[in-house]
N, C-alpha and C positions, 0 to 999 in steps of 0.2 A: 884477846880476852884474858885479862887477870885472873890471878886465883881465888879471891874475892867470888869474881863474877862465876866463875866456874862453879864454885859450892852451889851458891845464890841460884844457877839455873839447876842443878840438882833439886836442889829442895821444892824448888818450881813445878819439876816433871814429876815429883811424888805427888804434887796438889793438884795437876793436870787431870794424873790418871786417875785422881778419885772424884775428882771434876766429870770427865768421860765417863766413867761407871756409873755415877749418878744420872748421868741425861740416857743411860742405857747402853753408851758404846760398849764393842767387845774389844779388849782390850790383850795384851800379853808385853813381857818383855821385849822391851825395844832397845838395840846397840846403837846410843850414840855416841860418833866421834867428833870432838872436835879437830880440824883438821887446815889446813893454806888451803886459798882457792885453788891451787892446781890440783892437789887431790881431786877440788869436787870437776874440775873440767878433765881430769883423765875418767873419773868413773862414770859421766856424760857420754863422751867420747867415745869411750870401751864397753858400754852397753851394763857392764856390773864393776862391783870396787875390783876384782881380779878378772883376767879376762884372757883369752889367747891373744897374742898381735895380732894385725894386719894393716897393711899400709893406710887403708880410709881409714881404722880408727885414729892415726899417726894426724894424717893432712888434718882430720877434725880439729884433733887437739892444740895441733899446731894454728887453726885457724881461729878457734876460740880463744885462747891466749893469747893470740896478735892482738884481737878487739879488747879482752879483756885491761890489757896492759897499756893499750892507747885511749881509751874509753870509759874503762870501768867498768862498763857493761860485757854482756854473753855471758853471764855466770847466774845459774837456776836459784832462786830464794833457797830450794828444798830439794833434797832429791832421799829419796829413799828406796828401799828394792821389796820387792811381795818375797821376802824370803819365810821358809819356817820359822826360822828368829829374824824376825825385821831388823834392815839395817838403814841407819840415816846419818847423814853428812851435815854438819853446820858449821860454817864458815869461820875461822878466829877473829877475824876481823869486819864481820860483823858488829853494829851497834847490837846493844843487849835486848832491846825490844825486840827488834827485829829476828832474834834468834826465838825468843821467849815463843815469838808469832811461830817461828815455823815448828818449834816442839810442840805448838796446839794441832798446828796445819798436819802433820806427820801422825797425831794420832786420830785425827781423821782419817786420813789414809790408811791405818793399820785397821780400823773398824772396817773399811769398804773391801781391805784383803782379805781379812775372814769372813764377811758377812757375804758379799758378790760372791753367785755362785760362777762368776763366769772366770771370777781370780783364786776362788778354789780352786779349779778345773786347770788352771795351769798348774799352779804350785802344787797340784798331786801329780804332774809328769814326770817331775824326778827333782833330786835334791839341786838344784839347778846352780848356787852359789857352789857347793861343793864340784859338781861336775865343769864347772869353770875354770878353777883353779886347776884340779889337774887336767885338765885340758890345756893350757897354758903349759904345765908342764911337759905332757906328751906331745904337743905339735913344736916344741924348741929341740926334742930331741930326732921329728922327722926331719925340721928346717935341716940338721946336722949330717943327717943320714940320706937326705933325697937331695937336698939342696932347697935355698930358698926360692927358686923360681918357680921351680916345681908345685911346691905348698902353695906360694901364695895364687899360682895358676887353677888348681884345684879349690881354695878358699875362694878366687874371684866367682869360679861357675857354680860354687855352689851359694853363695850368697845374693847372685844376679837370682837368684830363685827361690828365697830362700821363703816369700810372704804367699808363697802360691800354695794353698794349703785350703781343706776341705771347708766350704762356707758353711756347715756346720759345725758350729763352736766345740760341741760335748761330742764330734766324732771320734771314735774309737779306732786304734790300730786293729783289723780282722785280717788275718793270713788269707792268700790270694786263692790257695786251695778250697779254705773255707767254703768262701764267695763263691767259685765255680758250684761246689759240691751241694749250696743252696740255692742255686738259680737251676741248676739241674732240675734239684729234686721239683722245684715249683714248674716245671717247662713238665715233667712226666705227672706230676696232680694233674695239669691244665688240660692234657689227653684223656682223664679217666671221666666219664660220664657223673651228675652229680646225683642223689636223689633229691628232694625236695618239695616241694609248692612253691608255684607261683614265679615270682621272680627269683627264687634260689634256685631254680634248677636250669641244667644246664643241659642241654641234647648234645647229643655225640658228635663228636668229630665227622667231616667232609673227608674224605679220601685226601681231597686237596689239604686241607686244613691240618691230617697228619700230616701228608710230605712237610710242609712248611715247620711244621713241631720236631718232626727229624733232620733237619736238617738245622735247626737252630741246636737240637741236643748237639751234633755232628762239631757243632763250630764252639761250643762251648768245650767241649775236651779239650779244644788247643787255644781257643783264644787267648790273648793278652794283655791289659787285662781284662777278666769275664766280664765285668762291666767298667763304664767309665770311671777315672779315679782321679781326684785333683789334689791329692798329694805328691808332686810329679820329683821332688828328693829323696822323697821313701821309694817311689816306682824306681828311680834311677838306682839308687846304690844298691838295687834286691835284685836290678835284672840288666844291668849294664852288657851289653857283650863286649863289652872294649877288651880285654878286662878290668877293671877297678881295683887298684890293691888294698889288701887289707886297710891300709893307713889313711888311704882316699875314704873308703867308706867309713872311716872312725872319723875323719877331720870333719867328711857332710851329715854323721851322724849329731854328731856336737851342734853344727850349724842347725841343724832342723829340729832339735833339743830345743835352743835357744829361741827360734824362731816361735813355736809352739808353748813357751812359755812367756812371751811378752804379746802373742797375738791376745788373748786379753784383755790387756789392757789399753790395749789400741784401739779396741771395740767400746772401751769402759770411759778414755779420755775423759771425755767433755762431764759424765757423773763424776768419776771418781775427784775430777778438781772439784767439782760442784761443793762434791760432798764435802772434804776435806775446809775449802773454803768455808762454807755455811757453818760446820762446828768449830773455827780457830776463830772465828767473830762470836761467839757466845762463848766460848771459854774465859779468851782474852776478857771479856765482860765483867765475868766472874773474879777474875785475877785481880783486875782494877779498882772491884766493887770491894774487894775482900783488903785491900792494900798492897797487894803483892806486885803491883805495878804502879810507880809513880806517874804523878800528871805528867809528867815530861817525856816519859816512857810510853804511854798511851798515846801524847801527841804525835810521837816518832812511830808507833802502830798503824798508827790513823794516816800517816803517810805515806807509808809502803802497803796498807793495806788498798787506800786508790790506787796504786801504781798497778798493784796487779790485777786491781776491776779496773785496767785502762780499757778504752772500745779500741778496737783493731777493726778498722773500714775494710782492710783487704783479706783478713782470716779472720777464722771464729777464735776469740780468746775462750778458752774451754775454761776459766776460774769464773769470770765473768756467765758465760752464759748458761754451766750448768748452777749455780748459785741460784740464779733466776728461776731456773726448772723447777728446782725442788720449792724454792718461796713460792712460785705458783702452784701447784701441785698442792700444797699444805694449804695454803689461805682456801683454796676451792674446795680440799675433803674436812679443813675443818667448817667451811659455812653450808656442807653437801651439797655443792656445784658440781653433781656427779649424777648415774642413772636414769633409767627411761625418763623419770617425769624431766629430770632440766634436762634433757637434751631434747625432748619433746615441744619444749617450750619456744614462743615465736618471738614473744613480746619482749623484747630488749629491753624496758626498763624491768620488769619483770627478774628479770638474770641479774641485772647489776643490781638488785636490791637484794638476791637470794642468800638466804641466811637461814638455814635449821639449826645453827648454833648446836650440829652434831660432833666435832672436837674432834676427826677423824685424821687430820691431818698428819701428825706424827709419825700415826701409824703408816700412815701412803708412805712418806717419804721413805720409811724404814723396808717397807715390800718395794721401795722401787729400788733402793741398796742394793736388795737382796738377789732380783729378778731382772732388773732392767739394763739392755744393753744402750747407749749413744742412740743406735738408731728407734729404739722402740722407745726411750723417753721422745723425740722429735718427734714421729709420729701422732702419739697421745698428745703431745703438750704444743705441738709449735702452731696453735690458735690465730685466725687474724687478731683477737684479743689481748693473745698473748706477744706477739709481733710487733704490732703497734705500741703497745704499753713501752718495749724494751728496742724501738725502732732496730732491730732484726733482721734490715733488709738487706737483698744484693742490691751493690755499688759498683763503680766504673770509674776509671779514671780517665778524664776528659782537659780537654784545655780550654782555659775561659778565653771565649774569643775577644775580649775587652783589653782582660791583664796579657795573655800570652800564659801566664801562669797555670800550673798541672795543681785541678780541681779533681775532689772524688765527688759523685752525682747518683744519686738514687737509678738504681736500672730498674728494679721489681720492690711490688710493696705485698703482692697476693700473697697472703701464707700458704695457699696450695703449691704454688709454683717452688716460693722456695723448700716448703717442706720436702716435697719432690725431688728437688736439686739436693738439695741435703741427703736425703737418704739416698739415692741413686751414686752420691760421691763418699758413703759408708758401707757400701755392696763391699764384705769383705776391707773392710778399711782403707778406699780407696782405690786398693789393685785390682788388673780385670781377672775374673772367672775365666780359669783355662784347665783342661783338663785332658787326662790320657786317656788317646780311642786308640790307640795298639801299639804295642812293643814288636810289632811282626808285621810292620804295614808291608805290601805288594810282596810277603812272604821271603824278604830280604833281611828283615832283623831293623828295620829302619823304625823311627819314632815319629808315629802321628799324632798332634796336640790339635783340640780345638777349644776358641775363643766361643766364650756365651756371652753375646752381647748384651750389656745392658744401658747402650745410650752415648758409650765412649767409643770411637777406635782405637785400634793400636797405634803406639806411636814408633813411626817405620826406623827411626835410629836407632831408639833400646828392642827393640823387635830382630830387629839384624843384631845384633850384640847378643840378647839373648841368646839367638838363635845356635851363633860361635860358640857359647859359654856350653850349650848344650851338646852342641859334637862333641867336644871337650871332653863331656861325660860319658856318652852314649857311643862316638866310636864309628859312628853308623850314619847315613845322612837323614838329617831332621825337616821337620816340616810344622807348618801351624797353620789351621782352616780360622780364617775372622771371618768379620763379615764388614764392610765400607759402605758408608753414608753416601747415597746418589740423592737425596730430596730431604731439603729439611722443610717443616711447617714455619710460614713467612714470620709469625707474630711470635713465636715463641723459641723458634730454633731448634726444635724437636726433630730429630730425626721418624720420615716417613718412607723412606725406599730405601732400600737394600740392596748388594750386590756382594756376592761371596768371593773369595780372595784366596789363597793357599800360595804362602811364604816358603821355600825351603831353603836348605844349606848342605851344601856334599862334602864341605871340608876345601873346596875351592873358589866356588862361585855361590851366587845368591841370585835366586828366581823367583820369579812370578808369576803363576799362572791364576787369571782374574778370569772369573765366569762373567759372561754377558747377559746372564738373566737378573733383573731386577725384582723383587721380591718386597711385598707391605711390609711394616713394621710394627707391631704391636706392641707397648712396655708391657714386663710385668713387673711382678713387685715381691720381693721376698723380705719376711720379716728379721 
């Protein structure tokens, strides 16, 4: 990019951002650099533009630049970070349109960082770009001091862990004491008789009923922890018995920093492209309409902007499909295809004709910015209606018994099904629910984890790996309670029976002890 071209995109991102404030976006200073594609594939690679090492981010980078340099391709149109002061990358060598697109694209995204209360809630964890950098600096001078094998052994066990982390978004760090000290006090209210009417009142205690009350107070003094916890890097580096050195707990402190500030956006994907998408096609509009973008330049828009609504048969393209969310979403609250009466309603032409011409849409799209995570847009929106319209379905890859050739083939068309599959493969973004039942199991200092199943099993190679990552830490022999699929449902492959499993690892060998009781299975569903 010229120096020409460089002014020329200045003067552009002044007209953008008063573009954006117009249609309502919230907006702030944003740093961009222009920069060589390696730049934008180390800060892909490295998680931010500074970063501590570690060998995956190396192989990454090293793997994206192979493609890149034989291909062309593996390089992000856009990347930007949810920092306090946002920061974004554009490519030098980029066409100018194409950059023009992702300065629209990028301040869509800075609107969803301030507006999503869910990317709030990371970027109040801590100044996360700062704490980067000198982390980078501090782990070069443990590399020096402990040796690299050291580091990156403690880096490996704590990043094998690093997404396992409380399925509520906006949980709070609360001291372990706390928690005893208020499950106490509620276990000694649950003894005291109530007064009341009716159904608020509560009759005294059974003889039997205190022993049971005493003896949970009993176990609550020492337990560990007082109740289950599935932030299992914070439990590790607070109560390790290995010991843990100082530098160990500062290296997995950074990791689970990190961790808890991109989970977020992990939850946000498929909006936050949505969003970002849906406002860089109405900017760009603007820009065009006003002259500040030649035909030529809009042609060259209009091309990379299909490329990144391409369909992906095998994953969700999250530009593509949240785009869609929101266009539906909008067209339905502005014609109020919303409330009792249309949803009450049976008559299908009826629906497709519905129009109160109430103009609410905007505003929907703007509250689901605000409030909505991946999985609760899916939920509400992912309609047979809506499915069909944008064929949405799961696919397979099949071979045509004809050609010999490898075909992809409709599997499922029901929107319950897949909506189902969707959110059950958004439980936490993907990873399974595990959590700590004691730091003190069989009164030996040993670590007991268990799996909450929701439909996946573990998978028995990263299960065993994990498992080493976690002696690692802990020092002590670990274990993990699942649970394994004995019966699935023939037509839809649901799991229907059960059977409990307990994984452990002593630091030498790896064990199994499978219980032989089979047990229903019932999904449930968390929002």
């Amino acid at each position: 990019m010229n120096e020409r071209d460089e002014k020329r995109l200045q003067e552009i991102e002044v007209r953008v951002r008063e573009i954006a404030e117009e249609f309502g976006l919230l907006t702030t200073d944003i740093l961009f650099e222009i920069v060589p594609a390696q730049r934008v594939l180390e800060g892909m690679s490295y998680m931010f533009p500074t970063n501590f090492s570690h060998w995956t981010f190396g192989r990454d980078f090293e793997r994206s630049r192979t493609i890149y340099e034989h291909t062309g391709a593996g390089i992000p149109y856009e990347q930007v970070w949810n920092f306090e002061n946002p920061r974004a990358f554009l490519v030098e060598t980029n066409p100018f349109a194409l950059n023009a697109l992702i300065l629209c694209h990028v301040f869509g995204h800075v609107d969803f960082f301030l507006g999503s209360k869910f990317l709030q809630h990371g970027r109040s964890l801590s100044d996360i770009a700062e704490e980067a950098r000198q982390a980078n600096d501090r782990f070069r001078r443990y590399e020096e001091a402990y040796g690299l094998t050291e580091l990156e052994a403690t880096q490996d066990a704590g990043m094998s862990i690093m997404w396992q982390q409380d399925p509520d978004p906006f949980a709070e760090d609360v001291d372990e004491e706390e928690v005893r000290q208020r499950l106490i006090a509620a276990e000694k209210a649950h003894q005291q008789p109530t007064r009341g009417v009716g159904e608020f009142s509560r009759k005294p205690l059974t003889e039997q009923d205190v022993k049971v009350s005493n003896e949970r107070l009993r176990q609550l003094q020492y337990k560990t922890p007082p109740e289950p916890m599935h932030d299992i890097l914070r439990y590790i580096f607070e109560h390790s018995p290995k010991p843990l050195m100082r530098w160990q707990k500062d290296v997995l402190s950074v990791i689970r920093h990190q961790a808890r500030h991109l989970a977020p956006q992990r939850r946000t994907k498929i909006l936050d492209e949505g969003w970002a998408t849906y406002w860089h096609v109405r900017i760009m509009r603007r820009l065009f309409a006003e002259g500040l973008i030649t035909d030529e330049e809009h042609g060259i828009f209009n091309l990379y902007h299909s490329m990144v609504l391409r369909e992906n048969l095998e994953d969700t393209n999250p530009y593509l499909v949240g785009l869609k969310i929101f266009e539906y979403a909008e067209d339905r609250w502005d014609k109020g295809q919303f409330g009792k009466e249309y949803e009450r309603s049976e008559d299908p032409y009826k629906r497709v004709d519905w129009d109160t011409q109430v103009g609410l849409g905007r505003h929907k799209i703007f509250e689901m910015r605000t409030l909505f995570s991946d999985r609760m847009a899916v939920e509400q929106f992912f309609t047979q209606e809506f499915v069909d319209a944008n064929k949405l379905y799961l696919y397979q890859k099949t071979k045509d018994p004809k050609s010999g050739d490898t075909v992809w083939v409709i599997r499922e068309t029901q929107a319950e099904i897949i909506r189902n599959a969707l959110k059950k493969a958004m439980l936490l973004y993907g990873q399974p629910i595990i959590r700590v039942e004691s730091g003190h199991h069989r009164g030996k200092q040993e670590l007991y984890l268990a799996h909450e199943f929701t439909g996946f099993e573990l998978n028995e190679a990263y299960l065993k790996g994990a498992l080493e990552n976690l002696f690692f830490l802990w020092g002590r022999p670990v274990h993990i309670e699942t649970w394994e699929i004995e019966e699935e449902d023939e037509h839809h492959g649901q799991p229907i029976k059960l059977s409990k499993a307990v994984y452990s690892y002593d630091g030498k060998k790896h064990t199994n002890d499978t219980d032989d009781q089979v047990i229903p299975y019932t999904p449930w569903i968390m929002i």
